[in-house]
C-alpha positions, 0 to 999 in steps of 0.5 A, spaced: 500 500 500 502 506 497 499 512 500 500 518 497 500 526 501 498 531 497 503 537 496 500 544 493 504 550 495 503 552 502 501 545 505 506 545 511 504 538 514 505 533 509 512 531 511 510 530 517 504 526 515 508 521 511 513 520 518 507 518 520 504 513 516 511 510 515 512 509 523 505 505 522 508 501 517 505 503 510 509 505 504 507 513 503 509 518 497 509 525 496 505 528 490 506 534 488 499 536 484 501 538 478 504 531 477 498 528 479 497 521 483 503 516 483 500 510 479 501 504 484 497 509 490 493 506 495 490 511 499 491 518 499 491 524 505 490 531 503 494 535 508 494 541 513 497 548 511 495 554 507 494 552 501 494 558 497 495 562 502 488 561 504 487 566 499 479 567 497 478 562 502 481 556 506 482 550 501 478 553 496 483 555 490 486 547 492 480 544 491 480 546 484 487 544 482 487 538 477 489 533 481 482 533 485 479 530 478 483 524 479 482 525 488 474 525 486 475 518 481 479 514 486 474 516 492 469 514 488 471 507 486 472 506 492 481 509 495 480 512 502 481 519 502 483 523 508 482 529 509 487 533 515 486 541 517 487 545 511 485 538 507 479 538 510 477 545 508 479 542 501 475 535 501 469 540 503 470 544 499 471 539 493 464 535 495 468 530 498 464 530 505 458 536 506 459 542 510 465 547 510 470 550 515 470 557 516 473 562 521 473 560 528 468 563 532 474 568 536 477 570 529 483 568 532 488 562 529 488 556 535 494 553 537 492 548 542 490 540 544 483 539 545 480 533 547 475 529 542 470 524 543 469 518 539 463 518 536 462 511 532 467 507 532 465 502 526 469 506 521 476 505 517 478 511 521 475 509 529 475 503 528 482 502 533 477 506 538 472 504 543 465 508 542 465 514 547 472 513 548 477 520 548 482 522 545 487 528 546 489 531 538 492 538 537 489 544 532 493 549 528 488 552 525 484 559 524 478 557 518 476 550 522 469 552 524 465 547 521 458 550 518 452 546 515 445 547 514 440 544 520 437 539 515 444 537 512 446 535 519 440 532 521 442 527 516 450 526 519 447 524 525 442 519 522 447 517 518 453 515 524 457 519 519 459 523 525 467 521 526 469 525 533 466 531 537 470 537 541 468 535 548 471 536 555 476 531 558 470 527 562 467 526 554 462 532 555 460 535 549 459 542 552 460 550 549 465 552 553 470 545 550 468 547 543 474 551 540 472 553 535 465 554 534 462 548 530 456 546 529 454 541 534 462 541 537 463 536 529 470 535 529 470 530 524 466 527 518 465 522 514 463 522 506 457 518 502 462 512 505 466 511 510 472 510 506 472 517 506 473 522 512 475 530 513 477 532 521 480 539 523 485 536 529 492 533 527 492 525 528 499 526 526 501 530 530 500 525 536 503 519 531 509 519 535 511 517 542 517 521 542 513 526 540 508 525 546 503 522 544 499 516 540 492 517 540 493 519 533 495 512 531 488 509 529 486 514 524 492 513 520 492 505 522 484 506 517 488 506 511 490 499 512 483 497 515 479 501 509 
C-alpha cells in the first residue's frame, strides 16, 4: 500500500504526515499536484497548511487544482481519502464530505490540544477506538469552524457519519470545550462512505511517542483497515 500526501504550495504538514504513516508501517509518497497521483497509490491524505495562502478562502483555490479530478475518481471507486486541517477545508470544499470550515468563532488562529470524543467507532478511521472513548489531538488552525445547514446535519447524525466531537476531558460535549465554534462541537466527518473522512485536529501530530503522544495512531492505522 502506497499512500500518497498531497503537496500544493503552502501545505506545511505533509512531511510530517508521511513520518507518520511510515512509523505505522505503510509505504507513503509525496505528490506534488501538478504531477498528479503516483500510479501504484493506495490511499491518499490531503494535508494541513495554507494552501494558497488561504487566499479567497481556506482550501478553496486547492480544491480546484487538477489533481482533485483524479482525488474525486479514486474516492469514488472506492481509495480512502483523508482529509487533515487545511485538507479538510479542501475535501469540503471539493464535495468530498458536506459542510465547510470557516473562521473560528474568536477570529483568532488556535494553537492548542483539545480533547475529542469518539463518536462511532465502526469506521476505517475509529475503528482502533472504543465508542465514547477520548482522545487528546492538537489544532493549528484559524478557518476550522465547521458550518452546515440544520437539515444537512440532521442527516450526519442519522447517518453515524459523525467521526469525533470537541468535548471536555470527562467526554462532555459542552460550549465552553468547543474551540472553535462548530456546529454541534463536529470535529470530524465522514463522506457518502466511510472510506472517506475530513477532521480539523492533527492525528499526526500525536503519531509519535517521542513526540508525546499516540492517540493519533488509529486514524492513520484506517488506511490499512479501509
Amino acid at each position: 500500500m502506497t499512500v500518497a500526501v498531497i503537496q500544493f504550495g503552502g501545505s506545511n504538514c505533509d512531511r510530517d504526515t508521511v513520518q507518520a504513516l511510515e512509523t505505522l508501517g505503510f509505504d507513503a509518497e509525496l505528490a506534488w499536484h501538478e504531477d498528479g497521483l503516483p500510479a501504484d497509490t493506495t490511499g491518499i491524505v490531503l494535508p494541513g497548511g495554507f494552501s494558497y495562502g488561504d487566499y479567497l478562502r481556506a482550501g478553496a483555490m486547492a480544491a480546484r487544482s487538477p489533481i482533485m479530478d483524479e482525488v474525486r475518481e479514486a474516492a469514488d471507486e472506492g481509495m480512502p481519502v483523508l482529509g487533515i486541517c487545511n485538507g479538510a477545508q479542501i475535501g469540503c470544499e471539493a464535495s468530498l464530505t458536506p459542510g465547510a470550515f470557516t473562521i473560528n468563532r474568536s477570529a483568532r488562529f488556535q494553537c492548542e490540544h483539545v480533547s475529542l470524543r469518539v463518536e462511532n467507532a465502526e469506521t476505517p478511521w475509529t475503528a482502533h477506538y472504543e465508542e465514547g472513548e477520548i482522545v487528546e489531538f492538537p489544532i493549528a488552525h484559524g478557518e476550522g469552524r465547521f458550518e452546515i445547514e440544520d437539515d444537512h446535519l440532521d442527516r450526519l447524525e442519522d447517518e453515524d457519519r459523525i467521526l469525533f466531537r470537541y468535548c471536555d476531558e470527562n467526554g462532555e460535549i459542552t460550549d465552553e470545550a468547543n474551540p472553535n465554534g462548530s456546529k454541534h462541537n463536529v470535529a470530524g466527518v465522514t463522506g457518502e462512505s466511510d472510506h472517506i473522512a475530513v477532521m480539523m485536529p492533527h492525528p499526526e501530530r500525536v503519531s509519535l511517542a517521542d513526540l508525546g503522544g499516540t492517540d493519533g495512531q488509529g486514524v492513520l492505522r484506517g488506511f490499512g483497515d479501509a
